[in-house]
N, C-alpha and C positions, 0 to 999 in steps of 0.2 A: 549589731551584726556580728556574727562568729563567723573567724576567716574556718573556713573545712580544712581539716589535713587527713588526707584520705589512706587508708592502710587495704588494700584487696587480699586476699589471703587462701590460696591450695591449701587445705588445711592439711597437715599428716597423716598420710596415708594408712592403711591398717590391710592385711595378709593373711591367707591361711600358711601354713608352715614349706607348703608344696610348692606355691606360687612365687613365679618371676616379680623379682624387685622393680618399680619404674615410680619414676615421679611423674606429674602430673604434665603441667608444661605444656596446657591446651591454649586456645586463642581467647576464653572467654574471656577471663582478665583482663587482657591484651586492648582490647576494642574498648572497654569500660575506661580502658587506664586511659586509652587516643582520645577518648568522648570527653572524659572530666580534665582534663590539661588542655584541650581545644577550646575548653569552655573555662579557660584561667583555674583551675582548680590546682592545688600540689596533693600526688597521689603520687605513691611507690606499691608494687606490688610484692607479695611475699608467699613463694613456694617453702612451704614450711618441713618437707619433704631432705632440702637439702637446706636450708636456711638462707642467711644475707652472706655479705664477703666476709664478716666475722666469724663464721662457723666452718670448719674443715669438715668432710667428709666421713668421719670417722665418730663425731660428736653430733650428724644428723642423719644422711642416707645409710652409712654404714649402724647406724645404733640400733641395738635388737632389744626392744619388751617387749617380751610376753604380757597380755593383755587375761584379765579371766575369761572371756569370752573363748578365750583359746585361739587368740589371733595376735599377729606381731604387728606391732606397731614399729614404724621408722621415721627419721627425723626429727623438729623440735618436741622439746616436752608444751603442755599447753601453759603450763607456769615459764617456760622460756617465752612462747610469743606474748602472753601477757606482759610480762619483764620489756620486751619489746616496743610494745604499745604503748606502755607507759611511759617507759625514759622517753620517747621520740614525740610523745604528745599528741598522738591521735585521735581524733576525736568522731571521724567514723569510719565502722570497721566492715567492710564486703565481703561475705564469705561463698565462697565456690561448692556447689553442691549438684554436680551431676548424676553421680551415680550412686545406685542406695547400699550397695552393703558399704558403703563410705560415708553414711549418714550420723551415724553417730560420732567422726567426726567431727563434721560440719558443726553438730552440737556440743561437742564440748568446748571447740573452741570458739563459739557464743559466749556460753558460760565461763568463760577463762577471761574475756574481754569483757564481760560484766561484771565480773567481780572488782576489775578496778574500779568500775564509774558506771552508774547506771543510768549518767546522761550520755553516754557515748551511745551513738545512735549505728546499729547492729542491721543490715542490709544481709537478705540471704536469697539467689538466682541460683539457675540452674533449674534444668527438666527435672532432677528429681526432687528438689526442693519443691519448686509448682503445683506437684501431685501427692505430697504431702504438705501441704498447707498448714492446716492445723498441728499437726504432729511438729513445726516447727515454734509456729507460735504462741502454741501453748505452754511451751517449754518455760517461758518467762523470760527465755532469754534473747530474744529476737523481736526489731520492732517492725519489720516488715518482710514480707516476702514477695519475687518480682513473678510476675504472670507470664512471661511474653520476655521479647530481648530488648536490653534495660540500653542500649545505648544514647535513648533521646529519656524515656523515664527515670531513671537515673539521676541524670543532669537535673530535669525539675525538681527532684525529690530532695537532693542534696542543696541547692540553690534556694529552695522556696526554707526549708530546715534552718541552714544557715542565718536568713533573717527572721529569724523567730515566728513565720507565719504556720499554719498547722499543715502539713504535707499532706494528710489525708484525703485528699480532693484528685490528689496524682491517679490517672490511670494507669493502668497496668501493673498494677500495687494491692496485697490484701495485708491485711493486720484487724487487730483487735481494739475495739472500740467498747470499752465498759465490760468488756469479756464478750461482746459477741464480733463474730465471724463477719469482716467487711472484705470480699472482693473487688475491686475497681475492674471492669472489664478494659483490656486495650481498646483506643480508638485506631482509627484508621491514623493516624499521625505518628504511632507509638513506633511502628514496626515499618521498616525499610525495605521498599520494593524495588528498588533501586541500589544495587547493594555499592555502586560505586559512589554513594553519598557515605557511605560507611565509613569512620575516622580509621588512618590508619592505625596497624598493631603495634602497640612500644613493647618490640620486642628484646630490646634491648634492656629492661629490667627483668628480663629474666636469666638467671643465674647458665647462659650459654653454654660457657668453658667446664663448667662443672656436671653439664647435662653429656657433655662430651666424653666425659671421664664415668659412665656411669650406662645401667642398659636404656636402650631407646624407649619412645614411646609405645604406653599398647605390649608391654614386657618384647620387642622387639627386640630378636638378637643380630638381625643382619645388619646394626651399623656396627660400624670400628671405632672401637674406643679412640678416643684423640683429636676424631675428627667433627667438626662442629655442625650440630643439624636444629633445623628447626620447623616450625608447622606453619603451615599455609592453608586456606581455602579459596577457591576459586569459585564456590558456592554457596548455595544453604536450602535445606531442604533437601527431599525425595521424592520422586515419582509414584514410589509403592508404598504401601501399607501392610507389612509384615504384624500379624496379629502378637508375635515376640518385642516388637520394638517399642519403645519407653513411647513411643510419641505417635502410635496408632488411632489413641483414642481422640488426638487434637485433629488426627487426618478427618476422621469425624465430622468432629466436630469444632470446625478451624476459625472461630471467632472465638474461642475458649483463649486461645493466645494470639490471636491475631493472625491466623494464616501462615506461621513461620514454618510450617511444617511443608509448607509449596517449595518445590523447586524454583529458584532464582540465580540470577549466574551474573557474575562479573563480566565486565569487558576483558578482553584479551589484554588491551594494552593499561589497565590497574592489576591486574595481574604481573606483568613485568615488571609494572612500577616497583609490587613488594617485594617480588627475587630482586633487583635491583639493590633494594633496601637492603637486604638478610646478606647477600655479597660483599657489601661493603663492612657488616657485620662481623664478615670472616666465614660465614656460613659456607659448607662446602653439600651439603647434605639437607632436601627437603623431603617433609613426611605431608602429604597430603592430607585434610582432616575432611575432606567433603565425604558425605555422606551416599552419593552417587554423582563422582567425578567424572565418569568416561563414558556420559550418558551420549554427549552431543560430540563425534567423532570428529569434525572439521574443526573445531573449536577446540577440542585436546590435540588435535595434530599441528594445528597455530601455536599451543601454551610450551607443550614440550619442544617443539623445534627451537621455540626462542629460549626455552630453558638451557640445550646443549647448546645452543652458540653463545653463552653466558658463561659456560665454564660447571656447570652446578649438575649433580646427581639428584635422584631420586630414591629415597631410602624406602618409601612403601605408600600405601594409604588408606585409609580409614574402611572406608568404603566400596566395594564395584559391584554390579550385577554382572554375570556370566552371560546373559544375550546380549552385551555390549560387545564380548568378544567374538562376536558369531557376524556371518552375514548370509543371503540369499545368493547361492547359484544360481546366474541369467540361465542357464538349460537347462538343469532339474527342480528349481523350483526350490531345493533342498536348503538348510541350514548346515553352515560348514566353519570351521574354524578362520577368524580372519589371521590370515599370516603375516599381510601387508602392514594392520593394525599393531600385532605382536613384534613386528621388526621396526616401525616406527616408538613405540613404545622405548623398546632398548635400545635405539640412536640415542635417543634423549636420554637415555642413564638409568633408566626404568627396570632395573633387575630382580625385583622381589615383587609379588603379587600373592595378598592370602585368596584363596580362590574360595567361596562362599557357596558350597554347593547345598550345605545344610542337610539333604536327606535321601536316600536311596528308596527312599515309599514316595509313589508320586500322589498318593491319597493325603500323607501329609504335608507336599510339598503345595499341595492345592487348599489344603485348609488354612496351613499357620503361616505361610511365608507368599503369599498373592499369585498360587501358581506361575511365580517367575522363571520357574526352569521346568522343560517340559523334559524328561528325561529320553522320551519315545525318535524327537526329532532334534535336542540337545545334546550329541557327544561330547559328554566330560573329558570321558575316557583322553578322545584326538584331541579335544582342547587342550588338557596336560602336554600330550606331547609332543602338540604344536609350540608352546610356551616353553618346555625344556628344550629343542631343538634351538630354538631362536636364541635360547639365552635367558632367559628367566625364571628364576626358582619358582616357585608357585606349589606353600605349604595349602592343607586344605583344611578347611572346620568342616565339623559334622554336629547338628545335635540330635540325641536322643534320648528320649522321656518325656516324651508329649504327655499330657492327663489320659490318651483314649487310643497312644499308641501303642501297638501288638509287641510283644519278643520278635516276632518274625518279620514283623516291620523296621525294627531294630537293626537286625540279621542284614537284612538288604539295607542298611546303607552301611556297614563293617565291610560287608562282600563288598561293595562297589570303591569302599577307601580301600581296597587290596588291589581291585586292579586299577584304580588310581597312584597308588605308591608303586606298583608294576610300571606303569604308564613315566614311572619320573617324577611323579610328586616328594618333594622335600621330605615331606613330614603331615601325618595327620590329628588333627586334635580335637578330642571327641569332647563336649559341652552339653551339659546338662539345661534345657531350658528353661529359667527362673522370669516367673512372672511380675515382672517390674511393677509399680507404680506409673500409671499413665498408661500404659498396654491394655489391648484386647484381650491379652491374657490373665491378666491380673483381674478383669470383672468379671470374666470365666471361671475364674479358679475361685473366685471369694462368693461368685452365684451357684456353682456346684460342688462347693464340700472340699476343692482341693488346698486351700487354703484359712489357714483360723482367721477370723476376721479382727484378733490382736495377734498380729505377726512381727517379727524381730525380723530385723533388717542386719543384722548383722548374720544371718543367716542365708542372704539372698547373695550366694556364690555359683559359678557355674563350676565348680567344682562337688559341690553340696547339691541334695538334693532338699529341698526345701516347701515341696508338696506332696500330699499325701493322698492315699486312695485312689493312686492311681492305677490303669491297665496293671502295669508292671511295677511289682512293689519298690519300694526306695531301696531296701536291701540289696536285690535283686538287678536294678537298676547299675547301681555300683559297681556293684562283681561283673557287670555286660562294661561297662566301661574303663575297669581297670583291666577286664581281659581285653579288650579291642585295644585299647592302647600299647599296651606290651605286645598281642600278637600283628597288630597290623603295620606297626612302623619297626625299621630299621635300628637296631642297636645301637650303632652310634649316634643317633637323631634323641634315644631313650636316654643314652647318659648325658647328652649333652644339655638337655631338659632339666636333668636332676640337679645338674653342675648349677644352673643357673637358677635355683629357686632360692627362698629367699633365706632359708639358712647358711647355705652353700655360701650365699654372693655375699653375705656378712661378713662369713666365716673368715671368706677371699679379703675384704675390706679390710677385714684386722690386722 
């Protein structure tokens, strides 16, 4: 028997030159790290972004390479986390792989941890890991990838491994068997319908104090340096099926991972359990990661209440849909902004809201985002200035560049982010939409020509435009985006963007 000493790993992160610095510092880990120490395993995790207590800030989140790709890299080198891996004696390495133009991290730092030992057994999760499968394990460097959320698959995997039996029997697990392609589909056992069986986060191996010192989650700039925050869900899953989101196609087709793509919700009071936990922490500041938090309003007016009589703020979150904040007039029948909801919101500490309005053409707001906002009987407009009146900034996204949408469909949603930033809005931020892995989008784009079907990931920026033949050419595209940015938001909202990207925030770090 080999006792496991387990290493989980945010690998370092990689930027275009423009973009806000953030490290990682999500829950996946987090739950993986609760699952295998519940189950006696020894497992540390490592945001490679800022490093362990050994590393200062200046020699990982402040460090800037240029990359050929034409992207900066920050934090460890992958010859430091190997150095790491080795002195410490690790012997299986978990690597974190959510999003794809962060994919070739993922993989090199495979390949950095193989090159020590090519018995060290190399675990690789995450949605966009899933949906690129093979493109991980073909690499040679990766002896599995997780289908589904690994917090029961996992444990078997590493446990059955450990006594030298062949793990390949695990569901929710694909790899490579004589070179060909084995899925293990999840069963019903793999995946947690129940999310209060869920181990708790060990939050506490994440580098806190340093995440405090540094910009928030999600390039987040409304927290305060100094002050310490951290991520919670009170979730999992979504309602809607946005034809943009990485995990449309499991809405789908929801035995592909197990149904984790369903909306599921904690009890109210294991929810307090973990503010509880993060308070003692020192945590003064929570980032919400659900995906659609403020679905079930009785149930968010229970979580926050108990949050401000706790003592704890609210720095942002991941997720919300816009007819959460709406309700029915008993006389007119009408949709109107809820104000009661927006002032319950900020009792609880709730002062920042990205508002997700995504489009000013409701032709595309019915094709690629689940007609979730009817624009006809949905006033954004009053919603803004319902939220700024109450006390709550509320920046906006917009994207534009569907494959089949018009200039002048474009036009109408810049006109409607103008009199959204009339309205009160913070700030708006126009996004280019990139056809993930695992999206509606992405079989769209690779079954009509708008994408090559060998594509680089290191290309897939919402900054970039990284599909072609489209309505509105990619040149073209750009010039509409870099002009709505400059003319639709406020100047000081413009430099203060600039301030904070990632050359600027290095530059500042030095």
């Amino acid at each position: 028997m080999l006792a496991p000493k387990i290493l989980l790993i945010y690998p370092p992160p990689q930027f275009m030159p423009q973009e806000t610095a953030r490290p990682d510092g999500g829950l996946g880990l987090l739950y993986l790290a609760g699952a295998l120490e519940d189950a006696g395993m020894e497992v540390d995790v490592l945001d490679a972004a800022l490093g362990d207590e050994s590393h200062d800030l200046k020699t990982s989140f402040y460090r800037r390479v240029e990359q050929e790709n034409g992207l900066i890299r920050l934090g460890l080198s992958f010859e430091e986390i190997a150095s790491m891996v080795a002195r410490k004696g690790y012997n299986v390495v978990g690597i974190h792989s959510n999003f794809t133009p962060q994919t070739r991290m993922a993989l090199e730092t495979a390949r950095a941890v193989k090159k020590i030992s090519k018995d060290i057994l190399v675990i690789v999760g995450g949605v966009n890991a899933r949906n690129l499968i093979e493109y991980f394990l073909r690499s040679g460097d990766v002896d599995f990838v997780a289908t589904t959320e690994s917090e029961k698959t996992l444990v078997r995997l590493v446990r059955q491994w450990s006594l030298g039996l062949d793990p390949g029997d695990i569901d929710g697990m694909a790899f490579l068997e004589e070179g060909t392609l084995v899925v293990r589909p999840p069963s019903g056992e793999s995946v947690s319908t129940d999310l209060d069986d869920l181990p708790l986060p060990r939050w506490h191996k994440l580098p806190l104090t340093k995440y405090a010192r540094v910009s928030g989650p999600h390039g987040d700039t409304s927290l305060v340096k100094g002050r310490i925050y951290a991520p919670i869900m009170t979730s999992r899953g979504c309602p809607f099926k946005c034809s943009y989101c990485h995990i449309s196609v499991e809405k789908e087709d929801p035995q592909s991972s197990g149904g984790i793509g369903a909306l599921r919700l904690k009890s109210v009071d294991r929810v307090i359990e973990e503010v509880i936990i993060l308070k003692h922490l020192g945590v003064s500041r929570l980032y919400f990661e659900d995906d659609s938090l403020l679905a079930r309003k009785e149930r968010v007016k229970q979580i926050f209440g108990r949050v401000a009589g706790l003592g704890l703020s609210i720095a942002d979150v991941n997720g919300v849909n816009l007819v959460h904040f709406l309700r029915r007039d008993k006389n007119t029948g009408k949709l109107e902004p809820d104000r009661e909801y927006f002032e319950i919101l900020k009792a609880a500490g709730f002062d920042h809201i990205v508002f997700p309005v995504e489009s000013g053409s409701q032709r595309i707001l019915d094709k690629y985002a689940t007609a979730k906002l009817k624009l006809e009987i949905m006033d954004v407009v009053a919603l803004v200035k319902t939220a700024v009146e109450v006390g709550i900034a509320c920046p906006v996204n917009m994207m534009i560049g569907f494959p089949d949408e018009t200039e002048a469909e474009i036009n109408q949603s810049i006109e409607l982010a103008k009199k959204l930033i009339g309205a009160g809005a913070e700030r708006c931020a126009f996004f280019i939409p990139i056809p993930f892995p695992g999206s509606q989008l992405f079989n769209l784009a690779r079954a009509e020509g708008y994408l090559d079907l060998c594509f680089d990931p290191d290309k897939f920026n919402i900054h970039r435009v990284c599909m072609k033949n489209t309505m509105v050419s990619p040149e073209r595209l750009l010039e509409l985006k870099e002009e709505a940015w400059r003319t639709v938001n406020p100047v000081n909202q413009i430099q203060e963007r600039l301030r904070l990207s990632v050359g600027a925030e290095v530059a500042v770090g030095r």
